[in-house]
C-alpha positions as CSV (number, residue, x, y, z in Angstrom):
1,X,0.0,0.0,0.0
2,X,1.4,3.4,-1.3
3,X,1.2,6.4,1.0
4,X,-1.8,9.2,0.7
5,X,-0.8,12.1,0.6
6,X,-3.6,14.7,1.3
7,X,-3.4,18.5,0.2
8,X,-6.2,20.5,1.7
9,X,-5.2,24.2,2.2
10,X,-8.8,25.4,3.9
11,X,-9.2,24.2,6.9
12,X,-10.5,26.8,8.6
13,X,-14.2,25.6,9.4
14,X,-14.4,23.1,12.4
15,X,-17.5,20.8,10.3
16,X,-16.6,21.9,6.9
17,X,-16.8,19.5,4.1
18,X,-12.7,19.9,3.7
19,X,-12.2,18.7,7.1
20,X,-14.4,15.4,7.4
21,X,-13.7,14.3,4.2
22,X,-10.2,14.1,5.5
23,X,-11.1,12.1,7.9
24,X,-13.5,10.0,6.1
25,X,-10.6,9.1,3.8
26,X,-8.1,8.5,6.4
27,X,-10.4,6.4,8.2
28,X,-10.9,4.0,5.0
29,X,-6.9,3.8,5.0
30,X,-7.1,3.1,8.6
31,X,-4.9,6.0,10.1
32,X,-1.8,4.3,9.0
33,X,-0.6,5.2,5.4
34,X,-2.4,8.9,5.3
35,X,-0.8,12.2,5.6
36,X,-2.3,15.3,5.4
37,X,-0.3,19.0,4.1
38,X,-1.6,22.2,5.2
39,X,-0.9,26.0,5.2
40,X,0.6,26.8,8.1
41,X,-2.3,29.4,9.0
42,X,-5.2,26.8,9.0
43,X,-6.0,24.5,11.5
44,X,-5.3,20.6,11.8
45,X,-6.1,20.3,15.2
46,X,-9.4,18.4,15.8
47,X,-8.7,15.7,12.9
48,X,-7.9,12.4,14.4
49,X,-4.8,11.4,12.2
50,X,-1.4,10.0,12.9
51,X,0.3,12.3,10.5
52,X,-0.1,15.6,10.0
53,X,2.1,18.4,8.2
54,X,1.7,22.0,7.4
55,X,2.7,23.1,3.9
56,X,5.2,26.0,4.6
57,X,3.5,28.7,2.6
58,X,2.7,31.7,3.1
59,X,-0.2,32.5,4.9
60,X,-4.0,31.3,3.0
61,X,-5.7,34.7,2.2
62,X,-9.2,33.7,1.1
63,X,-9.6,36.8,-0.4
64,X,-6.7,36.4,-3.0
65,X,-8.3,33.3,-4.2
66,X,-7.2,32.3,-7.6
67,X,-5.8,35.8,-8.4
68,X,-2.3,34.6,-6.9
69,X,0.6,36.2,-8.9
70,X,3.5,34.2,-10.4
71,X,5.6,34.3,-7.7
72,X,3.1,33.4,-5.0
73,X,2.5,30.1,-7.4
74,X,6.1,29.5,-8.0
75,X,7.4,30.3,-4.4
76,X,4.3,27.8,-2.8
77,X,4.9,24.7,-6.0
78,X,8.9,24.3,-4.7
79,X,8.1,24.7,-1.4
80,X,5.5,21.8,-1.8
81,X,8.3,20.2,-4.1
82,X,10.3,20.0,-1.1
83,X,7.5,18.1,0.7
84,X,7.4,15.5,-2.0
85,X,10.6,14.9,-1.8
86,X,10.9,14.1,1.9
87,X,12.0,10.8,3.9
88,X,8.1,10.4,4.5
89,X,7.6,9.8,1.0
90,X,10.9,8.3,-0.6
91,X,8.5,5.1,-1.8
92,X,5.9,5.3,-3.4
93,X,3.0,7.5,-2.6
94,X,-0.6,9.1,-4.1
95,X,-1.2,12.5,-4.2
96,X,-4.6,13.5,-3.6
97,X,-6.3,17.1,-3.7
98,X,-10.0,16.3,-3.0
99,X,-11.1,19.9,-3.1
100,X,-8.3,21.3,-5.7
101,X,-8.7,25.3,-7.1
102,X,-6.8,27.1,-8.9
103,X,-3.5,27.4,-7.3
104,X,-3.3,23.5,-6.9
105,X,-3.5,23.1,-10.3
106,X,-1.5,25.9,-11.3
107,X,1.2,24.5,-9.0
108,X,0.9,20.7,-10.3
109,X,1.7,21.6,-13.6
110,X,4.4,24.4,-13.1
111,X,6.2,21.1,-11.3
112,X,5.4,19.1,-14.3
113,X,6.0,21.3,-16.9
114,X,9.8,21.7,-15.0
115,X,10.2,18.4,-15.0
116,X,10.2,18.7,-10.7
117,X,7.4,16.8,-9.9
118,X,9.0,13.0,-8.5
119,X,7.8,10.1,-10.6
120,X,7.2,8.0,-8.2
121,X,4.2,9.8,-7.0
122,X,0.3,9.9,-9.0
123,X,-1.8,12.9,-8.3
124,X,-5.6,12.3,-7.7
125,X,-7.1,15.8,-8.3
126,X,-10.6,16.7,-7.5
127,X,-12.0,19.8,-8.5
128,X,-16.4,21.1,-7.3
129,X,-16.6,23.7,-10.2
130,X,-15.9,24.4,-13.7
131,X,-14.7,28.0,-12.5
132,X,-11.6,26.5,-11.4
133,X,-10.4,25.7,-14.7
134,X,-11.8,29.2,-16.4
135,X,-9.7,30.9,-14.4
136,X,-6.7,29.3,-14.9
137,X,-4.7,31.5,-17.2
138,X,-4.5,30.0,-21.1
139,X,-1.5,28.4,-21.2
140,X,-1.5,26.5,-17.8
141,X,-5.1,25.1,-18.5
142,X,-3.4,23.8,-22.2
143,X,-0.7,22.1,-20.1
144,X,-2.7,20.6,-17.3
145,X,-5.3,19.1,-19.7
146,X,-2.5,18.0,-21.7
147,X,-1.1,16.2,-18.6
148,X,-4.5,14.9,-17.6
149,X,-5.0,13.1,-20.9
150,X,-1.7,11.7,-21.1
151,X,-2.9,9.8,-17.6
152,X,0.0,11.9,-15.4
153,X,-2.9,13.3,-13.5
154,X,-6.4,11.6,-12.4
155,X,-8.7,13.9,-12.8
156,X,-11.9,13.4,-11.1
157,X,-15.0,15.7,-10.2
158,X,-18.0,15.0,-7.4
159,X,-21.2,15.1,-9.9
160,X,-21.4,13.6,-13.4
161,X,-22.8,17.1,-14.8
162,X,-19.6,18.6,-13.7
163,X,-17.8,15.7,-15.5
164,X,-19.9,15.7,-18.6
165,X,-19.4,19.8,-18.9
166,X,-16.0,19.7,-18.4
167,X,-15.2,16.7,-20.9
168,X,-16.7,18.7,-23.5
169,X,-15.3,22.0,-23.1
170,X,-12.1,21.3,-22.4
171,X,-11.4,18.3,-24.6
172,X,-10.7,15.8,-21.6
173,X,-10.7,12.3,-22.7
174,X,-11.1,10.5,-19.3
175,X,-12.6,12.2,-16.0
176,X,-14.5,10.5,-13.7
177,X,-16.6,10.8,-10.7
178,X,-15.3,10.8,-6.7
179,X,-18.0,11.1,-4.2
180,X,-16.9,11.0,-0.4
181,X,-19.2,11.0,2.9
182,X,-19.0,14.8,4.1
183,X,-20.9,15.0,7.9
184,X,-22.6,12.1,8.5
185,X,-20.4,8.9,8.5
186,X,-20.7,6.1,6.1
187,X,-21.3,3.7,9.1
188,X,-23.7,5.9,10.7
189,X,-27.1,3.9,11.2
190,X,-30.1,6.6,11.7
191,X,-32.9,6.1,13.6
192,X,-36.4,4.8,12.2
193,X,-37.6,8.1,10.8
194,X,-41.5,8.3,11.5
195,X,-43.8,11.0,10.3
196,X,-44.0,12.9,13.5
197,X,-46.2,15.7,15.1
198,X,-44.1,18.2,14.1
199,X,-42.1,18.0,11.1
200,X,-38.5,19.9,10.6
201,X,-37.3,21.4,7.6
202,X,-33.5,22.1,7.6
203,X,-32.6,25.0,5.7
204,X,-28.9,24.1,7.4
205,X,-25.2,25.5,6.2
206,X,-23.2,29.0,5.3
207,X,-26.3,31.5,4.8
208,X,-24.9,32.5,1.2
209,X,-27.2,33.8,-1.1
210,X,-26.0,31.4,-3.6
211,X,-27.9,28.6,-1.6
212,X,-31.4,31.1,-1.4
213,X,-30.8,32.3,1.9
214,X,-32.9,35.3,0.9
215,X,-35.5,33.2,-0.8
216,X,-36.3,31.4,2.3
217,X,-38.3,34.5,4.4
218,X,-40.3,34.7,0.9
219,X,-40.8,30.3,0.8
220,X,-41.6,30.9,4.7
221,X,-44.7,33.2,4.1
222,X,-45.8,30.7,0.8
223,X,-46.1,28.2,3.4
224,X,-47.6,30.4,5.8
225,X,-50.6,31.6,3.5
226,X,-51.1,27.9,1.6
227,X,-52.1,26.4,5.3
228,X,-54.4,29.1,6.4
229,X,-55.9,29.3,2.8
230,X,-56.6,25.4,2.8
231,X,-56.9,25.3,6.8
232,X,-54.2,22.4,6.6
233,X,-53.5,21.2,10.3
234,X,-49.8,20.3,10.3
235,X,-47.0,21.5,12.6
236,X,-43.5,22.7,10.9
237,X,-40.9,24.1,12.1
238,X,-37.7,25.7,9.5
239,X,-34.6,25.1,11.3
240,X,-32.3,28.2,10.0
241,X,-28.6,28.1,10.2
242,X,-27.5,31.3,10.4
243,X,-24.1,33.6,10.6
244,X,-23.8,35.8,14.2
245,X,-21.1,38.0,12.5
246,X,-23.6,38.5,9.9
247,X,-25.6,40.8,11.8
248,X,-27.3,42.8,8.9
249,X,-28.4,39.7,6.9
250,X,-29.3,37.8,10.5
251,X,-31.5,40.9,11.1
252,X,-33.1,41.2,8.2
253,X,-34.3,37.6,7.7
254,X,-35.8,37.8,11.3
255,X,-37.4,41.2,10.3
256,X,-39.1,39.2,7.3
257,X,-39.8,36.3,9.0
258,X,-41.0,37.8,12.2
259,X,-44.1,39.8,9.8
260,X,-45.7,37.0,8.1
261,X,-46.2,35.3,11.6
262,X,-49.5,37.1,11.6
263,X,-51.0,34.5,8.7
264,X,-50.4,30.8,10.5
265,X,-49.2,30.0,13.8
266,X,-48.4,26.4,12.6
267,X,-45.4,27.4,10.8
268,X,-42.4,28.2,13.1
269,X,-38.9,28.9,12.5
270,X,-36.0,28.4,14.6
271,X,-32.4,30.3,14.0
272,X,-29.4,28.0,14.7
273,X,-26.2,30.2,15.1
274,X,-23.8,27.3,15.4
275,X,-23.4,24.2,17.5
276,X,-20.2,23.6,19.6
277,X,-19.4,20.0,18.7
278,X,-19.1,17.7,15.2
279,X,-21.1,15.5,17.5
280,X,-23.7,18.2,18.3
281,X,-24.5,18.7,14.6
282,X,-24.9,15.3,13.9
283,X,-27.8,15.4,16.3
284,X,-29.2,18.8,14.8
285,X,-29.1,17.1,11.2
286,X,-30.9,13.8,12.8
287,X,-33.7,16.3,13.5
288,X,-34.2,17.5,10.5
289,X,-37.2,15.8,8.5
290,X,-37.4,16.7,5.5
291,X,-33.8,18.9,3.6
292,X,-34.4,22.3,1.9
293,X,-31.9,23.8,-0.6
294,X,-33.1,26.1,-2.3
295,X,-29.8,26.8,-4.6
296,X,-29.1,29.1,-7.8
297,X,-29.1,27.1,-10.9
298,X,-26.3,29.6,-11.9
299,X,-23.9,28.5,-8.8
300,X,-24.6,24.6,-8.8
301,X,-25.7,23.3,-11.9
302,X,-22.6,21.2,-12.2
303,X,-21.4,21.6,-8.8
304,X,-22.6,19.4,-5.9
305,X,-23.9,20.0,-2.5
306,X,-22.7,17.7,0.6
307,X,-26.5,18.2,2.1
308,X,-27.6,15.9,-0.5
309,X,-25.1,13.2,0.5
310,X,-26.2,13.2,3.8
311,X,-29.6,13.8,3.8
312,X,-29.0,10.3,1.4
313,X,-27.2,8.8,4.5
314,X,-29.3,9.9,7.1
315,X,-32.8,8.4,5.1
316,X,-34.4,11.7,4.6
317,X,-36.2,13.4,2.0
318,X,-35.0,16.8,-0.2
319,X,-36.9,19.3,-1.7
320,X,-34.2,21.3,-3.7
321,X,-34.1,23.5,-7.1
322,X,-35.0,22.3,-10.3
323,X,-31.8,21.9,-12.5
324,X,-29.1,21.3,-9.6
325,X,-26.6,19.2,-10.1
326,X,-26.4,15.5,-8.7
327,X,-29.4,14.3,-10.6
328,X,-28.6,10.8,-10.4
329,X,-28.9,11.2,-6.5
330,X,-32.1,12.6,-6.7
331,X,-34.0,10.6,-9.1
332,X,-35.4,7.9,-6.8
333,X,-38.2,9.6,-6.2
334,X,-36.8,10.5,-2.6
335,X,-36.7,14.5,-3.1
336,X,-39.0,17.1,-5.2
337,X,-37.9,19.4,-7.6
338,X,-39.1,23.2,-7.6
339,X,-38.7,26.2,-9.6
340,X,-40.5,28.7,-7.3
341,X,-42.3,29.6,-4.5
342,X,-45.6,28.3,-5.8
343,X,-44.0,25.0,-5.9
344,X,-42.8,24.9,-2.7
345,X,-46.0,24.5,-0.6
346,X,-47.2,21.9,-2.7
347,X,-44.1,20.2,-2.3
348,X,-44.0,19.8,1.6
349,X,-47.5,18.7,1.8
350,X,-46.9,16.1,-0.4
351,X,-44.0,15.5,1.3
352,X,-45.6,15.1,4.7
353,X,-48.6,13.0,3.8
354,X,-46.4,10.5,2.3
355,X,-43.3,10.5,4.0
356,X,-42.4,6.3,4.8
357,X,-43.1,6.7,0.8
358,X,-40.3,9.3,0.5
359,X,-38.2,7.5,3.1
360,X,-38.3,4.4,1.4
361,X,-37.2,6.0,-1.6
362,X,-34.3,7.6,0.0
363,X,-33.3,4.1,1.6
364,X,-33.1,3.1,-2.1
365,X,-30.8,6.1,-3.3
366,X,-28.6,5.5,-0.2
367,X,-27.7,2.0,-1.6
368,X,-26.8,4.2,-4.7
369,X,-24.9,6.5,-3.1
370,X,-23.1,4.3,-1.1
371,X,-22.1,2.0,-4.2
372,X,-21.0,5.3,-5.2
373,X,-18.7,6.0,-2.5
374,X,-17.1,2.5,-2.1
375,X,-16.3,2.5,-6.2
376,X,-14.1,6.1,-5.3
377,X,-12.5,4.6,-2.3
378,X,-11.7,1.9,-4.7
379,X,-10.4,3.8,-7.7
380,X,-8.1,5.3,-4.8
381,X,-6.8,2.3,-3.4
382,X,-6.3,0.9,-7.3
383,X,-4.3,4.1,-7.9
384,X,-2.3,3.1,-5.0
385,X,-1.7,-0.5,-6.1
C-alpha cells in the first residue's frame, strides 16, 4: 500500500466539508498510510490522524483566491516540491487534492511542466466547479489538460454534470466521478424516521445567497398563506442556520420572517447560530425531517452539495431547485424538484402525507450512493496498487 498524501489548504471551518472528508478518507486507509499538508495558518487540530504536516506557505488569504501572482505560485509549488521529496515519502505515494482550485493546479503543472514533480508519485485531483479551470490562465489550463490526458494526472469531479461539462469544453478524454461522505459517516445507522407531530425542515449551512438564503423568508410566508388558505392542520418548524457575525443579513431575515407570523401559527422557524461539537450537529441534522436547498441554478448546476449526501445517508427526503446538479442522486423519487415559490407549498405537503413513501425512496438512493462512494475509495486504493 502506497502512501496518501492529502493536500487540503482550507481548513478553517471546524464541520466543513474539507475537514471530514479528510477524515472519512483516512479512516478507509485506517490511520496508518495517510498524511495530510496544510498551510501553516489553518488549522489541523481536531482531525484524528497519525500524521499531519503543514505546507510551509505563506499565509491562505481567502480573499486572494485564484488571483495569486506568479511568484506566489512559483514560491508555494517548490516549497510543496520539497515536501514531496521528503524521507516520509521516498517510496511510493498518491497525491490526492479532494477539493483542488486554482493554485493547486497551477502549482501541479508548473512542477510538471519543470520536470520537478517525483515520478514515483500519481496525483488524484478533485476539483467542485468548472470556475476553477476558467480561471486558470491559457497556457497552464493547455498544459494541465495535456497532462490529464496523457494519464499523469487523475482527474476526477463530485457530480457527473460537472464531469460531462468539463469533458466537452475542455477536450478531456477520461474524467471521472469521486463522491466521499461529508458529515454524517458512512457507518452511521439513523434512527427509524417516523412521520411525526411536528415536522422539521432544515434549511442548514453557510447562509450565502448562492444557496437562497434570501429566498427562504419569501418560501416561509408561501407556506404560511397555503395552510391558512386550505386550513391544513400540520406543525413545521424551519430550522435556520445562520451567521452571528452576519448581523445585517441575521436581522433582516428575522425582520421578514417575524411579519408574516401574523397569517399561521403552525409554521415556526428556529435560527441555529452554530453548534459547539461535530457530535452536536450530527444530532441537529438527525432532527431535521425533511432537507431544503433552495440553490441558484447559476452557482450549482454542475457543482454538488454535501447536504444531499447526507440527507441520502441519514434516510431523509429533499426538496431542492430544479436543475441542480447530482441528478442521479435525486432521481429515486426520494426528493421534489421546484422552480418557485408556488411549488414549494405543494411540495412539503406532499411530502408530509407520504413520507415512509419518500423514506423508502431515500433508503433506495442511499444503496446508490453508497455504491458510489465505495467505487471512489476503490479507484483510490487501485491508484495506490
Amino acid at each position: 500500500m502506497k502512501n496518501i498524501i492529502i493536500l487540503e489548504r482550507r481548513l478553517f471551518s471546524a464541520f466543513g466539508h474539507e475537514r471530514t472528508q479528510i477524515k472519512t478518507i483516512n479512516e478507509y486507509f485506517k490511520n496508518t498510510n495517510s498524511y495530510v499538508i496544510s498551510c501553516k495558518n489553518t488549522n489541523l487540530h481536531g482531525i484524528n490522524l497519525k500524521n499531519k504536516m503543514y505546507l510551509d506557505l505563506p499565509n491562505f488569504e481567502v480573499k486572494e483566491e485564484g488571483r495569486e501572482s506568479e511568484n506566489y505560485i512559483r514560491e508555494s509549488a517548490l516549497k510543496f516540491e520539497s515536501i514531496l521529496r521528503s524521507k516520509e515519502f521516498a517510496k511510493k505515494a498518491n497525491l490526492l487534492i479532494p477539493s483542488a482550485r486554482t493554485l493547486e493546479i497551477s502549482i501541479l503543472t508548473l512542477l510538471f511542466i519543470e520536470n520537478r514533480f517525483p515520478k514515483k508519485i500519481l496525483p488524484v485531483v478533485r476539483i467542485h466547479g468548472i470556475n476553477y479551470l476558467d480561471d486558470l490562465p491559457k497556457k497552464v489550463l493547455e498544459n494541465f489538460i495535456n497532462l490529464v490526458n496523457n494519464n499523469l494526472v487523475k482527474f476526477c469531479s463530485e457530480t457527473e454534470e460537472l464531469s460531462n461539462i468539463i469533458k466537452k469544453t475542455f477536450k478531456v478524454k477520461v474524467m471521472r466521478t469521486l463522491i466521499f461522505p461529508v458529515t454524517v459517516p458512512l457507518t452511521h445507522r439513523p434512527k427509524k424516521n417516523n412521520k411525526k407531530i411536528n415536522i422539521n425542515i432544515g434549511c442548514l449551512g453557510g447562509p450565502r445567497s448562492s444557496k437562497g438564503s434570501r429566498e427562504i423568508p419569501v418560501l416561509i410566508k408561501e407556506l404560511r398563506k397555503y395552510f391558512k388558505k386550505n386550513n391544513i392542520d400540520i406543525s413545521v418548524t424551519f430550522i435556520v442556520q445562520m451567521n452571528k457575525d452576519k448581523k445585517k443579513r441575521t436581522f433582516i431575515f428575522c425582520i421578514k420572517e417575524y411579519f408574516t407570523r401574523y397569517i399561521s401559527s403552525l409554521v415556526k422557524v428556529k435560527i441555529i447560530y452554530g453548534v459547539s461539537s461535530g457530535k452536536e450537529y450530527m444530532k441537529l441534522m438527525s432532527s431535521v425531517d425533511i432537507f431544503l436547498l433552495p440553490y441558484h441554478k447559476s452557482q450549482y448546476a454542475y457543482t454538488g452539495s454535501g447536504f444531499i449526501i447526507d440527507a441520502l445517508l441519514l434516510e431523509k427526503p429533499i426538496i431542492h431547485s430544479k436543475g441542480m446538479a447530482m441528478k442521479e442522486l435525486t432521481s429515486f423519487k426520494n426528493a421534489i424538484a421546484i422552480e418557485g415559490k408556488e411549488d414549494f407549498s405543494l411540495a412539503v405537503v406532499k411530502i408530509i402525507k407520504n413520507y415512509k413513501y419518500y423514506v423508502n425512496n431515500s433508503k433506495d438512493a442511499k444503496k446508490y450512493l453508497i455504491n458510489k462512494i465505495n467505487n471512489s475509495f476503490k479507484f483510490i486504493s487501485e491508484c495506490s496498487q
